[in-house]
N, C-alpha and C positions, 0 to 999 in steps of 0.2 A: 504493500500500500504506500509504504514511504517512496519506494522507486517512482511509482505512478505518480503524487504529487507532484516529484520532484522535475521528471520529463513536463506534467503539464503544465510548471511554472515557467520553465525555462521554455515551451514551446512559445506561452504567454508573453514574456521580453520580446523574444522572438520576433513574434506578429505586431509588437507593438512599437519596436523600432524598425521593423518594414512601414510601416502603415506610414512613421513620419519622415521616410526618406523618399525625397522628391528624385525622379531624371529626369534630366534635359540633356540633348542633343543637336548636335548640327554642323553644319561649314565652318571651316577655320583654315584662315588666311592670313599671311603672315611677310614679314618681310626678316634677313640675318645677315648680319654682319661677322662673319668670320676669320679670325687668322688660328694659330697656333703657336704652341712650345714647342723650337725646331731647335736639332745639335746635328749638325754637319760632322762628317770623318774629318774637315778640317775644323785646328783651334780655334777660328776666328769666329768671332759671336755674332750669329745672325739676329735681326730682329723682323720677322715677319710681318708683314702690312694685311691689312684685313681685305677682302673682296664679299662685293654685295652676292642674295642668294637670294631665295627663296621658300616658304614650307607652306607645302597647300592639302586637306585634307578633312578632316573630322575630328569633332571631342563632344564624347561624353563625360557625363559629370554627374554625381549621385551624392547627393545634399543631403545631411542630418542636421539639422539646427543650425551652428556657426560650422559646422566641419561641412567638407565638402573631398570626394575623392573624382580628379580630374584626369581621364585617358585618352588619349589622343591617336591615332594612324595617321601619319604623313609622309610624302615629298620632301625632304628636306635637302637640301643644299648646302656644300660646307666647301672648304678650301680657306687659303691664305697667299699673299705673294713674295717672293724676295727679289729684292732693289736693292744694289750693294757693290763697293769697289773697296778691294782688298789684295794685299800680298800674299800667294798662299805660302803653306810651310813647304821649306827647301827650294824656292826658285829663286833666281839671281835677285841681287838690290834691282829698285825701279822697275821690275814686271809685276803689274797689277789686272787682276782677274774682274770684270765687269760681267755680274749678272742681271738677267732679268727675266724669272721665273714666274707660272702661274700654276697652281696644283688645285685641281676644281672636281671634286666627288661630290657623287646625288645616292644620299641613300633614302630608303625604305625603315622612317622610324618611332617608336613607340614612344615618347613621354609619358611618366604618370607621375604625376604631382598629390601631393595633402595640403590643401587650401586652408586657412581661418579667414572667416568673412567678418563683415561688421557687424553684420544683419543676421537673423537665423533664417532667414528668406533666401541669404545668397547674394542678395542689392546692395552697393556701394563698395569700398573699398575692403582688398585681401593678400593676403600675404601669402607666398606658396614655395614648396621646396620636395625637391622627388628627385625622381633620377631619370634616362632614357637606354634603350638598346636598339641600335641601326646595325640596319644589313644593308653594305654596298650594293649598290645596283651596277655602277659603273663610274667612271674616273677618268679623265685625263690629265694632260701635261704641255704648256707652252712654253716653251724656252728661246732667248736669244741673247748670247753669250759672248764675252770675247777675252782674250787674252792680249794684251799688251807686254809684247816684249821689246827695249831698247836695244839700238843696233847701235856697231862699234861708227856707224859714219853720223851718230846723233839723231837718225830718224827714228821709229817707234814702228815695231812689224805688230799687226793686227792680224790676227786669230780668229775668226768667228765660226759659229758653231750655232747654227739656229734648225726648231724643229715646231713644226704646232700639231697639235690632238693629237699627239701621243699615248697610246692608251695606258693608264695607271692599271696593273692586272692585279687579281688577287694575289695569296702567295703560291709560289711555285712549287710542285711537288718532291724538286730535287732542286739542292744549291749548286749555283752554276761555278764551272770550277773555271782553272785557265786551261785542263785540259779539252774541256769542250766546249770551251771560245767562250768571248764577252757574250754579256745580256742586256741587250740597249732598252729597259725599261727602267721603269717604277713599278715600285710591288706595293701593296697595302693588304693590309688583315681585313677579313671581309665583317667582320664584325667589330661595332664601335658598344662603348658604354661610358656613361658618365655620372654628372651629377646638374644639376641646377634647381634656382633659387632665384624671387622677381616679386613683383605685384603686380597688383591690376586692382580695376572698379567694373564692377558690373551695375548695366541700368537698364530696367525691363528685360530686353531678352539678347542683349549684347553685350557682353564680356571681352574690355582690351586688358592684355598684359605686357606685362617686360620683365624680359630674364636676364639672367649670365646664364654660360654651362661653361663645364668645365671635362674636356675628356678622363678616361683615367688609365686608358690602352694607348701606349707604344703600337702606332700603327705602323711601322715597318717590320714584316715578318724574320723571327727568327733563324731562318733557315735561307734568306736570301742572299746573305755576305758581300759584303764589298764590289763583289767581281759582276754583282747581278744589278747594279747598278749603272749609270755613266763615269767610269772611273777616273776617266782625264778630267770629271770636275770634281772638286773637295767640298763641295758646296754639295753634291749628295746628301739625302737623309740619313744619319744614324739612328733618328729617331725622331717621333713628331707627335703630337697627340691635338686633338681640336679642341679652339675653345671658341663663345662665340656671343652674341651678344642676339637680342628677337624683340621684335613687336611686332603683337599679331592682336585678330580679330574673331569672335568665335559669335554666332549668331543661334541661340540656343531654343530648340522648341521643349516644349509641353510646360505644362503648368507652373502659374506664375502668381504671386500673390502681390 
């Protein structure tokens, strides 16, 4: 008998925090500004420039009083650029390496955020903080490069080296060695995860916010080594992770108080 109470209390909570949690649904639109944490094979400190994107898709949201749990499928767009003149390590004094890099992946990704509202309705001003997991769809790579090297009669020999939509692949299922020749790509791990954290105001049935995120994957694979990269430049990724900045718009139906 005590069992049976016990299920029929708790079935009771149960139906009684269903009954006060609202869903809404709908389109969400967004605009991101992305770069990243980038370490090149060479010492020289890069600092990555941000490149516009975009994240277009859907969010649901399931409202209890001030808490609210927010999920989203999207389009998302990510990348960053590098802009940069440097000496690399081991070439002569006076030869400087001019790049100018774009690295632009579209993935397939989930956000889910834990919202506090002002309101127990869901209406005005909120604070939010979750995490995300993106599956690459696809990637590429523009580059156009030079190498300045000074010549003994005082002129300056130029190097260039340019390529556009190069595709960024997953990673490879074997490291390419020197026995079986270079690997003129870029690799990335097909799956991203992070964190992020933003606000937003919702009014009637539209919800704008603003985040940070912050990647926490080393998106160059393990197993791609040096050699799978473009080696003649040092400006290669050792490593990269995304971070990114969003404003977006979500248009939310059903019940509204």
């Amino acid at each position: 008998m005590k069992c049976i109470l016990t299920l029929f209390f708790a079935l009771a909570e149960v139906s009684v925090a269903y009954s006060q949690t609202t869903i809404h649904f709908g389109p969400h639109v967004g605009g991101v500004a992305t770069t990243a944490a980038y370490a090149a094979y060479d010492k020289h400190r890069f600092t990555p420039r941000s490149v516009l994107g975009v994240a277009l898709g859907g969010t649901i949201q399931a409202q209890q009083k001030q808490w609210a749990l927010q999920i989203s499928g999207l389009y998302a767009q990510r990348g960053f650029r590098l802009q940069d003149e440097y000496q690399p390590v081991g070439t002569p004094e006076g030869t400087s390496y001019l790049i100018n890099e774009t690295y632009q992946l579209s993935y397939l990704s989930l956000p889910v955020n834990l919202a506090y509202t002002q309101r127990p309705n869901g209406q005005g001003f909120q604070v939010f903080a979750g995490g995300y997991v993106s599956m690459l769809l696809k990637g590429h790579w523009e580059y156009n490069d030079s190498f300045l090297t000074p010549q003994p009669n005082g002129e300056v020999f130029r190097s260039s080296y340019l390529g556009h939509d190069k595709d960024i692949l997953p990673s490879p299922k074997q490291p390419t060695t020197a026995a079986s020749g270079l690997d003129y790509y870029i690799y990335s791990r097909r799956v991203d995860a992070g964190l992020q954290a933003g606000i937003g105001y919702r009014f009637s049935r539209v919800l704008i916010q603003g985040g940070y995120s912050v990647g926490l994957v080393n998106l160059v694979p393990a197993n791609s080594g040096s050699n799978a990269l473009l080696v003649y430049q040092s400006s290669s990724p050792k490593s990269y992770s995304n971070r990114g900045v969003h404003l977006s718009a979500a248009y939310l139906f059903g019940k509204t108080d």
